[in-house]
C-alpha positions as CSV (number, residue, x, y, z in Angstrom):
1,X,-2.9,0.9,-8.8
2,X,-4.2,3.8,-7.4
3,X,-2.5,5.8,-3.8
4,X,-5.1,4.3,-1.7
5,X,-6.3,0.9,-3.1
6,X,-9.5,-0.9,-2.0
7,X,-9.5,-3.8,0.1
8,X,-11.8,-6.3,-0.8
9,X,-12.7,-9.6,0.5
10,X,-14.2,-11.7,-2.0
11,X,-16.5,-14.6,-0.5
12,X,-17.3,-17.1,-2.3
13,X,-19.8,-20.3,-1.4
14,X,-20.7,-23.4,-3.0
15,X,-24.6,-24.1,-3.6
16,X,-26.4,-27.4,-3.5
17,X,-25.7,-27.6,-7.2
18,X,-22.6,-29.2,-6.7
19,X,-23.4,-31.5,-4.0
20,X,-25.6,-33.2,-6.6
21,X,-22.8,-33.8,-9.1
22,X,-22.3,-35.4,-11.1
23,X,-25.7,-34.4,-13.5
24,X,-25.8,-33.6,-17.0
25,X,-22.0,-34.6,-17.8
26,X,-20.7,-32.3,-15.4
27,X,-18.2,-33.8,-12.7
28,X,-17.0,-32.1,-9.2
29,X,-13.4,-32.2,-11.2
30,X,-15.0,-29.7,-13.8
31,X,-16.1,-27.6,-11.4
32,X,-13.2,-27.5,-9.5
33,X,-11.2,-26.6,-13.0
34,X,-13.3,-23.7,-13.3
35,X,-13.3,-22.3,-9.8
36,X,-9.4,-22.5,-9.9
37,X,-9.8,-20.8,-13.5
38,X,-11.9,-18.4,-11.5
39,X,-9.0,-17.7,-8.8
40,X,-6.1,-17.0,-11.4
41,X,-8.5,-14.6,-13.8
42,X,-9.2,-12.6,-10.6
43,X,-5.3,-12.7,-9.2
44,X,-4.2,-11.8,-12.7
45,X,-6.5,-8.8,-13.6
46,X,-4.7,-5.6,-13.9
47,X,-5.4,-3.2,-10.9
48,X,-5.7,-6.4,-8.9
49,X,-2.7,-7.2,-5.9
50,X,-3.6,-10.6,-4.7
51,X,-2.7,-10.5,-0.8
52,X,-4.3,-14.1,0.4
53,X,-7.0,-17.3,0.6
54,X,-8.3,-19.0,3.0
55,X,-10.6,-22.1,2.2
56,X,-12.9,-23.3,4.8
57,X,-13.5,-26.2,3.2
58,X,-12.7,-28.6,6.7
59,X,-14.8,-26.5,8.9
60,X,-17.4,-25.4,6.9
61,X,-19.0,-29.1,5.6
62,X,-22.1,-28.2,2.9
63,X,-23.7,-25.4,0.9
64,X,-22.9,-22.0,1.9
65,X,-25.5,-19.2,0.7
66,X,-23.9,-16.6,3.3
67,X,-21.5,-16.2,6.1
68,X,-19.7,-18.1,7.2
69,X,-18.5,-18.6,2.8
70,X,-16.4,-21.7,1.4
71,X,-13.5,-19.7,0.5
72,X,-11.8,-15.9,0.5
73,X,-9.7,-14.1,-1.4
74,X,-8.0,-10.9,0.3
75,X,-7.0,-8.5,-2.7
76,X,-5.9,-4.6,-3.0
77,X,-8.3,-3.4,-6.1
78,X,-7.8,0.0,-7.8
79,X,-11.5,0.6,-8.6
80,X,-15.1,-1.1,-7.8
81,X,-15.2,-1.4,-11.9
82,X,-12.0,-3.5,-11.3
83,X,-14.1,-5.5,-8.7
84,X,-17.1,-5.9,-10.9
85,X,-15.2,-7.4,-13.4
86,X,-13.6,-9.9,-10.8
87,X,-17.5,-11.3,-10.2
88,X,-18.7,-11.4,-13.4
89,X,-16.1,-14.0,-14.1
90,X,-19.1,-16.4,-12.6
91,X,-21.1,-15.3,-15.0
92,X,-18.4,-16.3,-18.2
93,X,-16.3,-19.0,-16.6
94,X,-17.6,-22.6,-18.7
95,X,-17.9,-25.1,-16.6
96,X,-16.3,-28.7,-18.6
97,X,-17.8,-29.4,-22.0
98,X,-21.3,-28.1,-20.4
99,X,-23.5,-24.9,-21.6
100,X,-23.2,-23.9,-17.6
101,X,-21.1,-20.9,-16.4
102,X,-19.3,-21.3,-13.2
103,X,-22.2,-19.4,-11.5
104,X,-24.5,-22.4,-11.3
105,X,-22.3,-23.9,-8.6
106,X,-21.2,-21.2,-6.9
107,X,-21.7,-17.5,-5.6
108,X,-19.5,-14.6,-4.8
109,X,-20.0,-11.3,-3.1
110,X,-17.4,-8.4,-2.8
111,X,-17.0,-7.1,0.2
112,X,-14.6,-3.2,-0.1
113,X,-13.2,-1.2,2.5
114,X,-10.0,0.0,3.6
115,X,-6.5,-1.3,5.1
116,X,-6.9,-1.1,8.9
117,X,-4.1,1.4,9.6
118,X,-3.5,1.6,13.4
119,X,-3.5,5.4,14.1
120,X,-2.3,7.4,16.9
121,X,-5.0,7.7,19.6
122,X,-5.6,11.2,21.5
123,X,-7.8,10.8,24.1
């Protein structure tokens, strides 16, 4: 990890594609097994420090295309590279016995900045 990491909230929503489970042999349990296979490959990437989640899943009832998202993960990342490959797991993650990646189901989008590191104000 690099001096000054990147923090990056990735937000992730479900689409309408999983409200109409189950279709073509695929279950919500199967997609559920692949978004939690999701979680761990991005916690368990090197240059990734997993800091929290938070899943909306109570409050926010249906498909999400855009804020507010389904779920969070709070992360320090070394690089955007390191990033990128934490998305494209939606684009390799199987979902059950199916030919459909994770990405059918669900969306992500990375958003990177900085720690907010109260400084000393001079006015």
């Amino acid at each position: 990890m690099s001096d000054t990491p990147l923090r990056v909230l990735f937000c992730i929503g479900i689409n309408q594609n999983f409200f109409d489970l189950p279709e073509g042999g695929v279950a919500a349990g199967d997609v559920w097994t692949a978004f939690v296979a999701l979680m761990d490959g991005i916690k368990g990437l090197p240059g990734v420090d997993f800091i929290g989640d938070i899943d909306d899943d109570s409050h926010m009832v249906g498909p999400s295309d855009g804020w507010p998202w389904t779920c969070y993960l709070l992360c320090d990342v070394d690089t955007q590279e390191t990033v990128k490959q934490a998305c494209g797991f939606l684009r390799s993650t199987p979902v059950g016995d199916s030919p459909w990646k994770l990405w059918k189901y669900a969306k992500i989008e990375a958003r990177i900045g900085r720690a907010l590191t109260p400084r000393e104000y001079r006015g």
